[in-house]
C-alpha positions, 0 to 999 in steps of 0.5 A: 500500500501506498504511504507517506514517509511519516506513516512509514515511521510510525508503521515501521515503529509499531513493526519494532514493538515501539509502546513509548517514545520521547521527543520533542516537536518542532517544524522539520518534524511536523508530519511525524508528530501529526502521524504520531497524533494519529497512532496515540492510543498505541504509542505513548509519547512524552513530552520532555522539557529539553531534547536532552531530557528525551535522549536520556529517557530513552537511554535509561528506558533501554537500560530498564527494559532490555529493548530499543529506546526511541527519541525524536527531535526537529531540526538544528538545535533539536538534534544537537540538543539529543548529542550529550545523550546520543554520546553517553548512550555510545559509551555505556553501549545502550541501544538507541534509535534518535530519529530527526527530521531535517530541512527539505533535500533541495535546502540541504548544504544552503544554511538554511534555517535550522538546518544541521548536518547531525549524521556529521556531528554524532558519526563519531558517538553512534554505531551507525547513522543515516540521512534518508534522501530517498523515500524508497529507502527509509523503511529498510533504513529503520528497520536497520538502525533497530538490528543494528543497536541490538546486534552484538555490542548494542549503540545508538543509531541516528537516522535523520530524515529530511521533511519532504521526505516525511511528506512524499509516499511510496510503497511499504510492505508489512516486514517481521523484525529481524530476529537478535541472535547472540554472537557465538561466531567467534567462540572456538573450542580450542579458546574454551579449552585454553580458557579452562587450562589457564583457570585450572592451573591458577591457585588465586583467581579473581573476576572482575565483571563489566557492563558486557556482562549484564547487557548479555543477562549473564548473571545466571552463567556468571553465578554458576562460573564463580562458585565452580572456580571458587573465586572472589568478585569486583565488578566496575560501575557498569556492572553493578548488577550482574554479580548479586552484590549481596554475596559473601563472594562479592569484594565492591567495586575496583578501581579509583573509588573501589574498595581495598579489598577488591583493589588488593585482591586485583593486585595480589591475585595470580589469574585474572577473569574479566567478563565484558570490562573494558579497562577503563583508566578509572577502573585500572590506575596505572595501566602499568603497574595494574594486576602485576602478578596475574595473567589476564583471561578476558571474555569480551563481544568487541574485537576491538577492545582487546589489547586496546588498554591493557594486554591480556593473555588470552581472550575468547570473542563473543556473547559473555552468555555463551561464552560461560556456558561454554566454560562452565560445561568444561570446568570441574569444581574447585577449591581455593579456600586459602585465597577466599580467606584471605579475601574475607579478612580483607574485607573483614579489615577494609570495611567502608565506614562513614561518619555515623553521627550526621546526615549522610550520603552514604547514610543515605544510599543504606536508608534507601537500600533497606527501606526498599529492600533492595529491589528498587530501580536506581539511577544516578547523576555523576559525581560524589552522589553516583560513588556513594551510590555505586558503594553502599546500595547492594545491587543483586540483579542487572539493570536496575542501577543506571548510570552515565559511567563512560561520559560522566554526564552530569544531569542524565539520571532525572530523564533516565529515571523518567525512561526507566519508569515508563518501561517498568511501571512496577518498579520503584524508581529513585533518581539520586543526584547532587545539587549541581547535577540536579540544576543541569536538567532540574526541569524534567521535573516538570515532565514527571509531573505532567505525565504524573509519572511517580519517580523520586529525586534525591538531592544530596543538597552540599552546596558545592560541587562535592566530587570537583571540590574533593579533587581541589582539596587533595590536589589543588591547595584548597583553592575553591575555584568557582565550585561553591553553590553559594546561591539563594536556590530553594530547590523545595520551592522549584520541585513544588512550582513544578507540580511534585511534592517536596521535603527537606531532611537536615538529619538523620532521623528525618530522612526515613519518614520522608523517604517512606512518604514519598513512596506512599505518594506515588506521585512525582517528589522531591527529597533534599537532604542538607549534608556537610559541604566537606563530606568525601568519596573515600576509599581513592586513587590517585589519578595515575596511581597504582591500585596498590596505593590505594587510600582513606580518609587523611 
């Protein structure tokens, strides 16, 4: 049947199982939305209040939910204003389909208004993009950017289509999506075996597990691999989840903010199994002084990230899934218990601690852990808020922390909590933010509470730009360059002009109840919690440090 490009996206959308998509309208776009309008009873869409916003949301509702995220923009700023998000979808590998709309085909390359060339601006933060030039084409091109986000290392895809195009018709034929299959293409029996001879012959063993791991929904496969090696676990920041946080086996994170235990264990263990890591300099430290006694066993889905940042000694290609069923059929059951001892004095002698007299943020993170019982969906800022976070909430399944940790994108976890609530409405969803995250993209609240879409934002309200202020204290002379928050923002009056409900929590003792209420509202709120300017993420590492010389509080 003959239609237009406009119906073409939204009949290719609806092919994809698309039920949500977050945007924002502009000229360029028109036909679409006007199509969109026509289709509202199957795909909602949400309205954000920046293009930033909906970029996010669509990032965090990919997270959550396993599927494809969907944002739309217009034109010139629309698109560019999708970038930031675009970006820190690229570099925690989330599959996101950003559909723009262009100026018309004859005002391409003329400056016209509002026109952009965005497939030149974000080739080097997607997978794959796209300007549609002939209508002929766009319902394959679509389909395309869909498999291609999912298949193997997933990633955002752009597709810009100019506004003649949206409007001119052609044929379309109904098409089933293209089935995912995992990547086995590259798991060899003889990479298993030489896999299992290096585990076999180690007598310390350590697994440290990445975002490759719960993108590949590993957890059941990795559980299974650490009991039989019999080892200790660290995961990074992207894989929280995968590895059930709450077991005796688990060490913390590695790395700059990890624990000592697990950045010991690292440096002391002689293999080590890296499950869909991609060694990031936050993660390693001194690349040359990193794992000094271990050989280096990776399980990776990218070629490309082999050897890119430090050189292992063997790697087996393909989907962490496979590739540990594979192992798991071939090892037998072993038994380190002098090397889990020692692990577990470690942690006995290395514990995190805090200040237990005052309002926190690690006191904070628990209180949220344990009113919640674990099992809510969390997302974060970036800065001192996200290390708290990362340390002291035990995440036991995947996808249910999100957090911008390649980019370090401060306002991303407000419109990413927004995402991951429209995809899992069952869960409770707590954005924790600091107050100078909070101000990048504060007004998303305005989107929560338009769509009544019951998400809690936590400030951790220090007045200063905490993580940047730690750095300037340790290694700046004290000198306060322009990161203190010292203005008159009431941050309970902006979330109540916006429509959610607010609280202000200056203690202990009021956090909880307000917490607790917040819940119980099950309507958009706000939660500001007043903590001392000076408060610091430790353990740490020195940029450029090594693991070993890993410290606390001085």
């Amino acid at each position: 049947m003959q239609l237009t490009g406009s119906q073409i996206i939204i009949e290719c959308l609806k092919e994809q199982g698309v039920d949500t998509v977050f945007g924002y309208p502009g000229g360029a776009i028109l036909n679409v939305y006007d199509e969109l309008y026509k289709h509202s009873d199957e795909i909602t869409h949400i309205l954000t209040s920046h293009e930033q916003g909906a970029s996010h949301a669509a990032d965090g509702y990919a997270r959550a939910t396993g599927k494809v995220g969907v944002c739309f923009a217009t034109s010139g700023p629309g698109a560019t204003n999708l970038v930031t998000g675009i970006a820190t979808a690229y570099m925690d590998s989330v599959p996101v389909v950003a559909i723009t709309c262009n100026v018309g085909v004859p005002l391409l390359g003329r400056d016209s208004f509002q026109e952009i060339d965005i497939t030149g601006v974000t080739l080097p933060i997607t997978k794959y993009n796209y300007i549609v030039k002939d209508i002929t084409k766009l319902a394959d091109i679509i389909r395309d950017a869909f498999r291609i986000a999912k298949t193997g290392r997933p990633g955002p895809v752009l597709v810009d289509i100019p506004k003649d195009i949206t409007a001119q018709k052609t044929e379309y034929k109904y098409a089933e999506p293209v089935k995912i299959e995992r990547d086995k293409s590259h798991i060899t029996q003889e990479a298993i075996d030489t896999a299992v001879n290096m585990i076999n012959s180690a007598s310390k063993p350590f697994v440290f597990v990445g975002g490759g791991a719960v993108i590949s929904g590993a957890s059941r496969e990795l559980a299974e691999f650490v009991d039989t090696i019999d080892a200790p676990v660290a995961d990074s920041l992207m894989g929280k989840g995968a590895f059930d946080g709450r077991s005796d086996r688990y060490t913390g994170m590695l790395g700059m903010h990890g624990t000592k235990t697990s950045n010991f264990g690292v440096m002391e263990c002689d293999l080590l199994v890296v499950a869909g890591a991609r060694f990031s300099d936050r993660v390693t430290g001194d690349t040359k002084r990193f794992a000094p006694n271990a050989r280096i066993l990776r399980f990776d889905i990218d070629p490309a990230e082999i050897n890119k940042n430090i050189h292992v000694d063997v790697c087996v290609i393909g989907d962490i899934k496979e590739i540990l069923k594979a192992v798991n059929a071939k090892l037998e059951k072993k038994d380190h218990s002098e090397w889990m001892a020692h692990i577990s004095d470690m942690k006995e002698k290395y514990p995190l601690k805090y200040n237990q007299d005052i309002l926190t943020g690690p006191y904070v993170v628990e209180k949220i852990y344990e009113v919640t019982d674990g099992n809510a969906l969390i997302t974060t800022e970036v800065g001192q808020h996200q290390m708290w976070t990362a340390q002291y909430y035990k995440f036991s399944e995947p996808g249910t922390f999100l957090t911008s940790g390649g980019l370090g994108t401060m306002g991303y976890g407000l419109g990413a909590s927004i995402g991951a609530k429209m995809g899992c409405k069952d869960k409770t969803v707590i954005n924790i933010a600091g107050d100078g995250c909070f101000r990048m993209n504060m007004n998303e609240l305005a989107t929560a509470t338009r769509y009544n879409i019951p998400i809690i934002e936590i400030v951790i309200n220090n007045h200063v730009l905490g993580m940047v202020r730690q750095w300037q204290t340790l290694y700046y002379g004290e000198r306060y360059s322009y990161t203190v928050l010292n203005d008159n923002v009431d941050y309970m009056k902006v979330a109540e002009a916006m429509g959610a409900k607010a609280f202000r929590v200056t203690s202990k003792e009021e956090f909880e109840p307000a917490l607790r209420q917040a819940i119980e509202l099950n309507i958009p709120c706000l939660i500001d919690c007043q903590i001392e300017k000076d408060d610091k993420v430790f353990p740490m590492v020195s940029p450029g440090a090594s693991l070993s010389d890993t410290f606390d509080e001085i």
